[in-house]
Residue, then its C-alpha position, 0 to 999 in steps of 0.5 A: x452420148x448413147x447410153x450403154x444397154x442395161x443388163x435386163x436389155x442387154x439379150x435383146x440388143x445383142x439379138x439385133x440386126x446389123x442394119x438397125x443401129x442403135x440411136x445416139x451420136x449417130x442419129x443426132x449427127x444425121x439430122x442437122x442440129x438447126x434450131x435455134x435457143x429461141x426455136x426450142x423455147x417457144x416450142x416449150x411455151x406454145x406447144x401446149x397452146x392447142x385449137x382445143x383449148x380455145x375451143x374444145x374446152x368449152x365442152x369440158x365446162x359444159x361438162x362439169x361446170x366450174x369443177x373444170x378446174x379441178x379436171x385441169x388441175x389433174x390432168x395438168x398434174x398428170x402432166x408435170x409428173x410425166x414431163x419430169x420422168x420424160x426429161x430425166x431421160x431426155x436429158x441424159x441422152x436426147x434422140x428424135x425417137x424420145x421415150x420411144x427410144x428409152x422404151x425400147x432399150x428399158x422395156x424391150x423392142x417390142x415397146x419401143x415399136x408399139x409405142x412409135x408406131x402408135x404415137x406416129x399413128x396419133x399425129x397423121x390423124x391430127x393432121x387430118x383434123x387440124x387441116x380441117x379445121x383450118x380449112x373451115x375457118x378459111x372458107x369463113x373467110x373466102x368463100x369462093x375458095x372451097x374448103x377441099x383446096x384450103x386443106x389442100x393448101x396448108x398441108x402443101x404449104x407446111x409440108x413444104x416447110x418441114x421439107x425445106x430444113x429442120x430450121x424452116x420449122x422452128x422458125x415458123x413454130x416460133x412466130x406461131x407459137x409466139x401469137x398463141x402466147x401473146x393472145x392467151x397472155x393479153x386475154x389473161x390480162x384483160x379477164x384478171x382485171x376483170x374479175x378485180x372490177x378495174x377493166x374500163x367499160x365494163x360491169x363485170x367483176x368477181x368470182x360470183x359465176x363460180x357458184x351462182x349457178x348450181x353451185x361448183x360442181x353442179x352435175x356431181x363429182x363424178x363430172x370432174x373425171x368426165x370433163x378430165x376426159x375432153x381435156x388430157x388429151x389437149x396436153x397432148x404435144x408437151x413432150x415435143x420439145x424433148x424429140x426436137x431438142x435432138x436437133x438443136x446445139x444444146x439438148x440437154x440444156x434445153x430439155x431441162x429447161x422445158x422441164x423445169x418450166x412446164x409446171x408455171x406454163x400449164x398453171x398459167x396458160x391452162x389453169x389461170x385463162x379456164x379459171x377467169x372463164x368460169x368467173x366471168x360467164x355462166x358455166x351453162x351459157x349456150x355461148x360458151x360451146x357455140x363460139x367457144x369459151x375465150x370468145x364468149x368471155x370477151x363478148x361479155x366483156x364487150x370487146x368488139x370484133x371478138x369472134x373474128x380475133x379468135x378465129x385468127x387466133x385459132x387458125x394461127x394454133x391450128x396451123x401450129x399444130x400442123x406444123x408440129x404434127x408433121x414434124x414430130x410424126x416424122x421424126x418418129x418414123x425416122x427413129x423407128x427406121x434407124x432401130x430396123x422398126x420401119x422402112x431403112x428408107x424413113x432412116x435416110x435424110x437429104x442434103x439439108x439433113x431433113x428425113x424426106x422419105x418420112x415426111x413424104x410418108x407422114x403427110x401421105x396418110x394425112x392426105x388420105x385421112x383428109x379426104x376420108x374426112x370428106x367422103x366418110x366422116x361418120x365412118x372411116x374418119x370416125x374410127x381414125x379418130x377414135x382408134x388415136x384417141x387415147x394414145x396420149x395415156x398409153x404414151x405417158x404410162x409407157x413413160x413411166x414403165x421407161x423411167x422406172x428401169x432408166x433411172x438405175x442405168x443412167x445412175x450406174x453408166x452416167x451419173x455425170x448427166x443426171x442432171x433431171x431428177x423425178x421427184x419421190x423417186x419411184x414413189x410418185x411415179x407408182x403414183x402417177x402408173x395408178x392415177x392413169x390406170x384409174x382414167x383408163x378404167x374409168x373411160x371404159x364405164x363413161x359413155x363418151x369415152x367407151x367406144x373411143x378407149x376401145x378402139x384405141x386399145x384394139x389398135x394398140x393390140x394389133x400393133x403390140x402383137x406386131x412389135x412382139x413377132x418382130x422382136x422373136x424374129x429379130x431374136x431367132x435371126x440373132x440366134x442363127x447368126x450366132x450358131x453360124x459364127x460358131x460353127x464357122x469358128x469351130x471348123x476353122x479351128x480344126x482346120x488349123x489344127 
């Protein structure tokens, strides 16, 4: 199932340490194939069902107001491009690593370290602030209980889970994954008869909030790209499903199945309930931030105990991503063990085919994040979340980079599994390279997102100079093996003759 190194990888493959094998059968044979068609499709439906989107959106219209949509429409764009470039590769040779495999064998070693190491990074700090805001909302709930130990809580409870077997996993992330698409789905239902003036008892009706109140983009275009910025990073999460489908009976199957569906989930899950929010309540309702837009919207529409139905729903997303966080940071780990980019010791799994070391490490730091979160939050937490934030645009142009050397491997060494296609090919995938750059640009001169993009790219730097001296002492050791080979040769040589 490994691909066979294309002829620009192929130096630096030959230069690698006998203890990191390359991944592919071995890798998948490791880690016990046990989730389920359903595990792996409601992952696909609900992993892009975050707490953001339930609350964290209500900024982004404040922000921009209605022209919300068109920040959705974007980044959802954004979104389905990358996703279609990381399937065409997941597809023709799924690995728990994903693009941080492909970019170690298209763009070298040092890529496929950085963009791991990164991407692990990113997911041991959401699980500090997902721990958090479960931990808020269960004191809501108990207050007797202090909210330290309901952080403490969940982040035993789903380490537990995740250390039970990869099978605990799917099916907790299915039945949470399946109560955020059931919730978005009824509120979609109720909001749409709403909007058409069918919902009973209530008054409201039709699209007037769109532009009554300032118009469509009331603080200018330019807050279209400002309220871009609060939520491309709420997509964040679509490309699990392409780590978790090395541990399922049918990855390729499954890989192209997510792919092929993420247009209609974003379009229906993200684009379609944010489109019904903005035609229901004022974009500059104070409520729409205070209680978060989805709660706001059902007040409107006078459904009782609104608040309360949220926040189990919120709880169930956070969680969720908890869960997800763990996973996917552990895998991660697991894939740079098994490539010699992190302790051999990540690489090794226990009797149920679970890499426990890399859990136990992934959930460690998020320990130790947690309780920064408390004794520092405006300091050290502050910079853990400013320094993972714009990971998800450094992850997707890495895709694209990927994808533009894999397609020609996959064509040449197995045109049998090029079941996925990028469409417009390479076309749309400059495209998307320049549509991203101009974000990352345009974060640099927005004032909020400044400080984030400057800390990430510092964090970035320190793991990408790292990356590149790892890669030059994995070619010098490579180098010397190869001269003692050779002159081990040549003295046998002349000792026979």
């Amino acid at each position: 199932m490994g691909m066979r190194p294309s002829k620009v990888t192929e130096s630096a493959d030959q230069n690698r340490s006998e203890h990191a094998p390359s991944p592919g059968p071995a890798e998948q044979d490791s880690l016990r194939a046990g989730l389920k068609n359903r595990h792996l499709s409601m992952i696909a439906i609900g992993g892009i069902i975050g707490a953001g989107l339930f609350v964290g959106s209500g900024a982004g219209i404040a922000k921009a107001g209605p022209g919300i949509i068109v920040s959705y429409v974007v980044a959802g764009l954004l979104v389905v491009l990358v996703m279609r470039m990381l399937g065409e590769m997941a597809a023709a040779d799924p690995s728990s690593g994903s693009f941080s495999t492909y970019a170690d064998r298209a763009l070298g070693r040092w890529a496929g370290f950085s963009i791991g190491w990164l991407y692990w990074w990113f997911w041991v700090v959401v699980l500090a602030v997902e721990a958090t805001a479960a931990a808020t909302i269960l004191t809501g709930w108990v207050p007797a209980v202090p909210q330290w130990t309901w952080a403490l809580i969940v982040m035993v409870l789903l380490t537990a889970t995740n250390l039970a077997s990869v099978g605990s996993y799917g099916e907790f992330e299915f039945w949470f994954a399946g109560i955020k698409v059931v919730a978005i789905t009824i509120f979609i239902v109720i909001a749409g008869l709403a909007v058409l003036g069918l919902l009973p008892g209530s008054e409201t009706s039709g699209a007037s909030n769109l532009t009554a109140h300032g118009g469509f983009l009331p603080n200018g275009p330019g807050a279209i790209l400002s309220g871009m910025l609060l939520v491309v990073f709420s997509f964040m999460g679509s490309e699990i499903v392409t780590l978790a489908a090395g541990e399922s009976a049918h990855p390729e199957k499954m890989v192209r199945r997510a792919t092929n569906s993420v247009i209609w989930r974003i379009g229906t899950f993200y684009l379609g309930s944010i489109a019904l929010v903005v035609m229901l309540v004022p974009w500059n309702s104070k409520d729409v931030v205070a209680k978060g837009p989805y709660v706001a919207t059902l007040d409107q529409l006078g459904i009782p105990h609104a608040g309360t139905i949220m926040d189990v729903i919120v709880v169930t997303a956070v969680l969720s991503c908890l869960n997800s966080g763990l996973y996917t940071a552990s895998r991660m780990a697991f894939s740079l063990g098994r490539r010699g980019d992190a302790p051999k010791a990540f690489s090794q799994v226990n009797k149920r085919g679970v890499p426990a070391t890399a859990i136990w490490s992934s959930v460690a730091f998020g320990f130790v994040a947690v309780i920064f979160n408390y004794t520092s939050p405006d300091a050290v937490f502050q910079f853990l979340l400013n320094s993972s934030g714009a990971v998800a645009l450094f992850v997707w142009l890495v895709i694209c980079f990927s994808q533009l050397r894999m397609r020609r491997v996959i064509e040449r060494d197995m045109p049998e599994r090029h079941t996925v296609r990028m469409w417009f090919f390479p076309y749309l995938t400059y495209a998307t390279i320049a549509l991203m750059l101009f974000v990352i640009g345009y974060m640099f001169y927005d004032d909020e997102g400044r400080e984030q993009m400057v800390m990430s790219v510092v964090v970035a730097a320190i793991v990408l100079v790292l990356g590149i001296l790892l890669q030059r002492r994995q070619s010098q050791r490579g180098s010397d093996e190869a001269g003692e080979r050779e002159s081990s040769g040549s003295e046998t040589s002349a000792a026979e003759s």
